[in-house]
C-alpha positions in Angstrom: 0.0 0.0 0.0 1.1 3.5 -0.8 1.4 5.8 1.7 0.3 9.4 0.1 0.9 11.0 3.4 4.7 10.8 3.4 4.7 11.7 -0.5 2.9 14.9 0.2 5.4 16.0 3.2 8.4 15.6 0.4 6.3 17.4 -2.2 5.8 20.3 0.1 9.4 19.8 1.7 10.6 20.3 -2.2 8.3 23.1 -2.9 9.4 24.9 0.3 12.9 25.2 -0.4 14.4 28.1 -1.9 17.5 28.3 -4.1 20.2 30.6 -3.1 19.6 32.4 -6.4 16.4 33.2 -5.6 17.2 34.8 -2.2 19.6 37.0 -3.6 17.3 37.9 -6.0 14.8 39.1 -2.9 17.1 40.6 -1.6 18.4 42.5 -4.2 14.8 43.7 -5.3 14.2 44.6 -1.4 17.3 46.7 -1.2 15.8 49.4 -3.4 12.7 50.2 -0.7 12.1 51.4 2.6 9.8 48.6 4.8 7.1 50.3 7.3 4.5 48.2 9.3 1.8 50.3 10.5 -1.0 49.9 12.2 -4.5 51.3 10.9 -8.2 51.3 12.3 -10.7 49.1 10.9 -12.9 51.8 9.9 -10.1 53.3 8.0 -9.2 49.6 6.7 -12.5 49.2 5.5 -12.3 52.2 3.4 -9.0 51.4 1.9 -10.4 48.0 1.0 -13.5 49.7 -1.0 -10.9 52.0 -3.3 -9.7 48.5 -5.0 -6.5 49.1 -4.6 -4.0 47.5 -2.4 -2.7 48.5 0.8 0.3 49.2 -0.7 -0.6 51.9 -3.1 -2.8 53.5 -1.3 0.0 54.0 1.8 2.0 55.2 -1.6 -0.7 57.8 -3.0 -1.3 59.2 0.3 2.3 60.1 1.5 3.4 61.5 -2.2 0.0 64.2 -1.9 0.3 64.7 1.7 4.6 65.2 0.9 3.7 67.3 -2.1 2.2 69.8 -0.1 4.9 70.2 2.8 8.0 72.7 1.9 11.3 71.2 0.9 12.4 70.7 3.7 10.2 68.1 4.7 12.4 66.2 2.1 15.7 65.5 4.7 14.7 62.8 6.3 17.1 60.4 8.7 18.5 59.0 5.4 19.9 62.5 4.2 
């Protein structure tokens, strides 16, 4: 008798791993950004959700208008 159990553990085992290639790849492509975890209120959530959009670009829209309308010297951040 076959047992599928111990087949799918190696499939997934195999699928899991990641070649060294591939992580240098990540983190090459992750190099170029800034990463900020926020927190947000549902209601707010709820309306993000609604736009279609993801988090992501939303975050993004929001900080370049709300940036746009600060003076220059908003720009010097801890990185500058």
């Amino acid at each position: 008798m076959i047992n599928y159990n111990y087949y799918m553990i190696e499939v997934i085992i195999v699928m899991l791993k990641t070649s060294d290639a591939q992580r240098r790849a990540i983190a090459a492509y992750d190099s170029k950004f800034k990463r900020i975890n926020t927190r947000i209120p549902p209601e707010l959530y709820a309306r993000m959700v609604k736009t279609g959009k993801s988090a992501n670009t939303v975050i993004i829209e929001a900080l370049e208008f709300y940036l746009s309308s600060k003076p220059d010297d908003c720009d010097k951040g801890p990185d500058k």
